[in-house]
N, C-alpha and C positions, 0 to 999 in steps of 0.2 A: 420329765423328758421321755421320750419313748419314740418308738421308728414303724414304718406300713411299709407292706411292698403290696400293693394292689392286682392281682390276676386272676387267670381263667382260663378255661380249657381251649381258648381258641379266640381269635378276634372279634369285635363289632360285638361285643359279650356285655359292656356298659361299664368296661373299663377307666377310660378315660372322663365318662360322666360321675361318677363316682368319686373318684379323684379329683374331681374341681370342686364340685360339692364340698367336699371331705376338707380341701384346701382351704376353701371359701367360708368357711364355718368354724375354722380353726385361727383363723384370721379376724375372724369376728369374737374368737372370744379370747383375743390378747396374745395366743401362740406367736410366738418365733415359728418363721418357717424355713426349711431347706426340702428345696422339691426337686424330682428326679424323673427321666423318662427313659427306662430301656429300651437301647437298641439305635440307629441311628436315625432318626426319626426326625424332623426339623419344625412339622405345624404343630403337633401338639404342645410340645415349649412352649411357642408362640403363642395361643391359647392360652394354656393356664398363666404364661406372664401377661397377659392381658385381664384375664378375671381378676388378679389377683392384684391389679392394677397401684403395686407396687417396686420397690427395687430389688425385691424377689426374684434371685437368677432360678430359672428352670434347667438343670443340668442332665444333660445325657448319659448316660452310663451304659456302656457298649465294650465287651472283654476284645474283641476284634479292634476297634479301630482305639481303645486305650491297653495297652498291656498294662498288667497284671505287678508290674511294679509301679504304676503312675495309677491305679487306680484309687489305692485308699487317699495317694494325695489329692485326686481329684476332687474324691468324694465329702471328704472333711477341709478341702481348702476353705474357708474363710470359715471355720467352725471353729478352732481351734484357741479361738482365745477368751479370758476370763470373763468376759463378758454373754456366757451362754448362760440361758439361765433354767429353772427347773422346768420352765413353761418352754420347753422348744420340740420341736416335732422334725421328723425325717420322715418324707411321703416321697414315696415312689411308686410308679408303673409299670407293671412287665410291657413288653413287647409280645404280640401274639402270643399263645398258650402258654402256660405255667412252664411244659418242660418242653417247649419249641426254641430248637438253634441254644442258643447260651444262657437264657430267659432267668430259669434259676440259679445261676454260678453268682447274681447278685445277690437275693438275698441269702443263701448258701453261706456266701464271702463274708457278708455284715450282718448275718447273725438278724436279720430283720423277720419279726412275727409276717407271716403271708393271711391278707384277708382277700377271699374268691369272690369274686363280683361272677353269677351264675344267669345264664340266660333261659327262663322257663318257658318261653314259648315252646307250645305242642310238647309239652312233658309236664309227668305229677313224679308219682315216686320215684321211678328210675334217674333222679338229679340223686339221691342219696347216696348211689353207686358211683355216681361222676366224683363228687364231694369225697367219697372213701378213696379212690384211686387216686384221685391227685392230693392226698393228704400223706397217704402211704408210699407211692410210687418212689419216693428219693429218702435215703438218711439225710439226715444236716437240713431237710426245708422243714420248716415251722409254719403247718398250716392251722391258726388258732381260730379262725372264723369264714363266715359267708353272709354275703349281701344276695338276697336271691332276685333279680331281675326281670323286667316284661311280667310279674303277676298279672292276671285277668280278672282276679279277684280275691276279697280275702278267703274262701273258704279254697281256693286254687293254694295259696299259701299254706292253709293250715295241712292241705295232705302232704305236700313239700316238708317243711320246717317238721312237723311230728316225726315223719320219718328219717330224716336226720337226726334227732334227737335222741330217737329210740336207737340206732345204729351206729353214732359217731357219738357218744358218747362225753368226749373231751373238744367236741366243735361246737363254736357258740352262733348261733342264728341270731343276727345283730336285728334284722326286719328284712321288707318287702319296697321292691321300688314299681308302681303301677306299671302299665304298658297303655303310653298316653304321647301318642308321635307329635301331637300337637306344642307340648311343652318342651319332649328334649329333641330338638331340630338345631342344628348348628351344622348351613349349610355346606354341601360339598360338593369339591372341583376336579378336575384331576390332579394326580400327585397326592390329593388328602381331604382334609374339612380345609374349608373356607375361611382366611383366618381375621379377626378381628380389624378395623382400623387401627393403625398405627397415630392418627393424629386425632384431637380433638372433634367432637362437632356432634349432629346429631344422630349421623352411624355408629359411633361410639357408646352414645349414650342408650341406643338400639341394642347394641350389644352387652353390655353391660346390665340391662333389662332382662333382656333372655337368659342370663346366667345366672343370673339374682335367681328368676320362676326355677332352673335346673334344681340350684340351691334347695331351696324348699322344697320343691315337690320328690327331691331323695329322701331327705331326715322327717316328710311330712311321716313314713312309716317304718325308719329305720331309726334305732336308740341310741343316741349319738352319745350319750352318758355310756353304757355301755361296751359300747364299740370304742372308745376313749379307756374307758378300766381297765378292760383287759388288754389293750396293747399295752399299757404299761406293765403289766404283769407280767407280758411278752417280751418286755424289752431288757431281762437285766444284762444279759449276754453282749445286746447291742450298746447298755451303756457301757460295760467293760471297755468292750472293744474303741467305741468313744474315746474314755480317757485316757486305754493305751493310746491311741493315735496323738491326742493333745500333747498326750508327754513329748513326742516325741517330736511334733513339731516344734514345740518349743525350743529342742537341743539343737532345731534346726534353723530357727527365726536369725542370729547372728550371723551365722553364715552363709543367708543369702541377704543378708543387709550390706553385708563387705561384698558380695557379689554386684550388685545394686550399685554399691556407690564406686565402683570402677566406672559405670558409664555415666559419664555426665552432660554430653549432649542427648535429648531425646531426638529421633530422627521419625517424622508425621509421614503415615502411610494411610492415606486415604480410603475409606470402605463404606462403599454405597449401600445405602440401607434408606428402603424405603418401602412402599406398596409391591415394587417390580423386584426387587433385591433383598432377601430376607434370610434365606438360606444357608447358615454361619452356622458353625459348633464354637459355642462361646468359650470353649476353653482356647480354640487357636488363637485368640484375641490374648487371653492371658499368657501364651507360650511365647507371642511377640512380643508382649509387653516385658515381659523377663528379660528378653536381649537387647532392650532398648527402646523398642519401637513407640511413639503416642498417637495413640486410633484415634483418627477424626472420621466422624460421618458428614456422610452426603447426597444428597438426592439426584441422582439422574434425568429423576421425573422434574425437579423444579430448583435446581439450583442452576446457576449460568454458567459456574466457573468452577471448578477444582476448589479446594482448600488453600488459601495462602501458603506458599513453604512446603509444598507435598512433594516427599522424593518417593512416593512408589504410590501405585493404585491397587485394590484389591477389590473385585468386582463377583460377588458370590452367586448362588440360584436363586432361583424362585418364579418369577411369573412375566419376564419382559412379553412374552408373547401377548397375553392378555391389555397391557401398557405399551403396545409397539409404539399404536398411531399419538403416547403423547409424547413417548423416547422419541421419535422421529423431530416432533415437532421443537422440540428441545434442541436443534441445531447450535445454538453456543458452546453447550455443556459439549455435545458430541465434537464438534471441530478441537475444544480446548483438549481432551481427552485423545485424540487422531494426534496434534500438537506433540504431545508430550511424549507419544510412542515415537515419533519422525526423530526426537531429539536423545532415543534411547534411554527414554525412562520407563522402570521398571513396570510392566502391567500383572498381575496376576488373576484369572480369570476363570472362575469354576460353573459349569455348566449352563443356568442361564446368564451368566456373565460372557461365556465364551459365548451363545449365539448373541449378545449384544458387541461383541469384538466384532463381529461378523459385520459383510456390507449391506443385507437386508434382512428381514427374520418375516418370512410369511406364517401367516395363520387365517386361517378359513379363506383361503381361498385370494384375500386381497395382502399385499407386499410392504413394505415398512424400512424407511431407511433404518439402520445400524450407525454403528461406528466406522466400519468402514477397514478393519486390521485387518482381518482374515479373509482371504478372497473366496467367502463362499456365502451361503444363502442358508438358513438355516428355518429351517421349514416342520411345520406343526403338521400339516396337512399328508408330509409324506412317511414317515418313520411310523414309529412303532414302540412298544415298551421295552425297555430294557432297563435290569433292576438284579443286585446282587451286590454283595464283599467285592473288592477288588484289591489286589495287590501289583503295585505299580511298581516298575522301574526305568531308570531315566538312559536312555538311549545313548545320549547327547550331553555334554557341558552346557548348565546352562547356568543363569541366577538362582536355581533352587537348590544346585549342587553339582558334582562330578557323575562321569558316568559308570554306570549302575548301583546307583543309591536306591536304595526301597524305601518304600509307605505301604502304610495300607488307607483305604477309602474306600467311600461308596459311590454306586452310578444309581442314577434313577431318573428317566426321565423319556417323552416321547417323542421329541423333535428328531431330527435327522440334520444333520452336515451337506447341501449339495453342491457339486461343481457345475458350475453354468460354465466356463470357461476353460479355456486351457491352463494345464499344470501352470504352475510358476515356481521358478526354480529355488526363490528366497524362503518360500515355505516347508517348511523341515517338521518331519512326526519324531517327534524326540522321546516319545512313552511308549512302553507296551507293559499287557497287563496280563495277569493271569487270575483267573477266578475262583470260589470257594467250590464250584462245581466243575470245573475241569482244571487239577491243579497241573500245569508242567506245560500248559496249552497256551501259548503265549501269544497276544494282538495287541495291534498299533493302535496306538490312542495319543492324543494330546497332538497342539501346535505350536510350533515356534517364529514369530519372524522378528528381526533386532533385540529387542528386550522384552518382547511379549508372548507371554506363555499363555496357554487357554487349553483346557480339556474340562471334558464329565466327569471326571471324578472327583466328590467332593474330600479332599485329603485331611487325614489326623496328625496334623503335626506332633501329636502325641506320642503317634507310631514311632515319627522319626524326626526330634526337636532340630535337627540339624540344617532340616528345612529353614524354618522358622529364622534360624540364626543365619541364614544364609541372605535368606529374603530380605532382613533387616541389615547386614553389612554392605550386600549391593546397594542397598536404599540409600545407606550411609554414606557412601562410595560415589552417588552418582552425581 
């Protein structure tokens, strides 16, 4: 058993390529895996659950949007039982630079050996210096190795790796990954890279292909024996840390089994997941399912009707703009959905779920029916980026809770909200939020009208589980 935390001085470093590889290889030779992606980040999950084209959860790990007493649960939830065996690996990814924003409080936290994935373009020796400073810069980070990245060549390598060797002494130079744009290309959109098909067929098998060549062409020059050794050598802190967690979850398994079996209706909350809907932190799936809740999905893009039995909808981000003109054409799914709000059933709706509440969602230029709840027009063509922490609170009574209850979330996104029309009175801004960069500065966010709530911000019910339990008694309730 042993644990990675994958980083680097700064983003687009070959982070994440690295990581799949790494993933992809460890997979292939029998590991258990549990993988990880810092920071709130929602495509690259997506991805490595797709390489890894198993039932392999890709979990976020984010000290913001999980406090710091739900993290180690988070982190070791489904780890915890006898069933782990010597062959199981912990891989995770920083978020931008090693000590950007909260980056290191991960591995810091869990005791995880840190290996640098280094980008050598237009640099020889002076990466040795990078290497020493983010090795030294913090007590408590364990930086045991580097992947040196974009080599030009092997003798570009050997000025590199010597000079680290001779200087850093107790760092181990694992290899060299080429700089060859042709093999690691995994296209990108905005919001992120481009993310896998979701369904079968020959895009998939496209995909799948490409990350297979990624695979290879990292360990074609990096010593994956090696880079394997010594993180176990790195890890005994993390195994520690391990089986205090196991212990304790254990003292804790009955006591939420008696929790559990208090409820015994499950109450089905519908969530769109598909090509246009993808945008979910999978732990708020598990925080509902703790209060009762059973997630059924469903596709927007091609299903006609809701789920039999659905007492709440929950409609996340991702890409409707890109999918307007086949959401429009989907008129069943939409009317049954308009339906079910007219009769005050629950909607829940986060960013590109809100602009599909909406009555059109323009992008480039041409218009797309919606859903048809929110009387506005949500437009690609005119906005702008906005991206940051937010911390919410609720204005208003609603089905998420009383008023002024906090969360915290993220916004990310560059559509815009427009009024074509005149006000209307039934529409109520029940959020306002305040940010990590102007704290005490407080703005309207988020919509209300009957039982349909919709804003950008995508929420951690983790922040505040009370959500969660709130969402699922209305549900149960209606």
């Amino acid at each position: 058993m042993f644990g990675v935390y994958f980083a680097s001085d700064r983003s687009s470093s070959g982070k994440s390529t690295v990581t799949l590889a790494f993933s992809m290889m460890l997979k292939d030779k029998g590991y258990s895996l549990n993988v990880y992606k810092a920071g709130p980040d929602f495509i690259d999950p997506v991805i490595l659950t797709g390489a890894l084209d198993s039932d392999v959860r890709v979990k976020n790990l984010d000290p913001f949007l999980i406090p710091d007493k739900h993290l180690n649960e988070w982190f070791f939830a489904g780890n915890g039982n006898e069933n782990v065996s010597r062959k199981t690996a912990f891989v995770a990814e920083s978020a931008m630079g090693l000590y950007d924003g909260s980056s290191y409080i991960i591995p810091k936290k869990f005791k995880l050996p840190v290996v640098l994935v280094m980008d050598c373009r237009r640099i020889s020796s002076t990466m040795a210096s990078l290497v020493y400073g983010l090795k030294n810069y913090k007590r408590g980070v364990n930086v045991c190795g580097v992947i040196l990245n974009n080599i030009s060549s092997p003798r570009h390598y050997g000025i590199i790796s010597d000079e680290i060797k001779a200087g850093i002494p107790d760092i181990k130079v694992f290899g060299y990954v080429l700089n060859n744009e042709a093999v690691f290309s995994i296209k990108e959109r905005h919001l992120g890279l481009a993310v896998p098909p979701l369904e079968s067929g020959n895009d998939k098998k496209t995909f799948h292909k490409a990350v297979s060549g990624i695979k290879d062409a990292v360990f074609k020059n990096v010593d994956f024996n090696l880079l394997v050794k010594t993180l176990k050598e790195n890890s005994e802190d993390f195994i520690k840390l391990f089986k205090k967690s196991r212990a304790e979850n254990k003292s804790g398994i009955n006591k939420a089994e008696k929790i559990k079996t208090k409820i015994k209706a499950k109450t089905k909350i519908a969530v769109a997941l598909d090509k246009a809907f993808f945008f979910y932190y999978n732990f708020n799936f598990e925080i509902l399912k703790s209060f009762g809740a059973e997630i059924v999905f469903f596709s927007p893009l091609t299903d006609k009707s809701l789920p039999k039995g659905t007492r709440a909808v929950y409609i996340g981000g991702g890409y409707p703009e890109i999918y307007a003109g086949v959401l429009a054409e989907n008129a069943s799914v939409r009317k049954e959905i308009y339906e079910f709000f007219k009769n005050n059933g629950i909607i829940y709706a986060e960013c590109g779920g809100l602009m599909y509440m909406c009555e059109k969602i323009t992008y480039k230029r041409k218009s797309f029916d919606a859903a048809g709840i929110f009387p506005f027009r949500a437009s690609m063509d005119e906005g702008g980026l906005s991206l940051g922490y937010r911390t919410v609170r609720l204005k208003e009574k609603t089905f998420l809770g009383e008023a002024g209850l906090t969360a915290n979330g993220h916004e990310f996104h560059y559509s815009k909200l427009i009024k074509d029309g005149a006000a209307r009175k039934d529409v109520k801004n029940i959020l306002e939020y305040e940010s990590l960069s102007a704290p005490g500065i407080f703005k309207p966010e988020g919509y209300n009208i009957l039982n349909a709530v919709g804003s950008y911000m995508h929420l951690s019910f983790y922040s505040n589980k009370l959500i969660a339990e709130n969402i699922v008694e209305s549900a149960r309730n209606f």
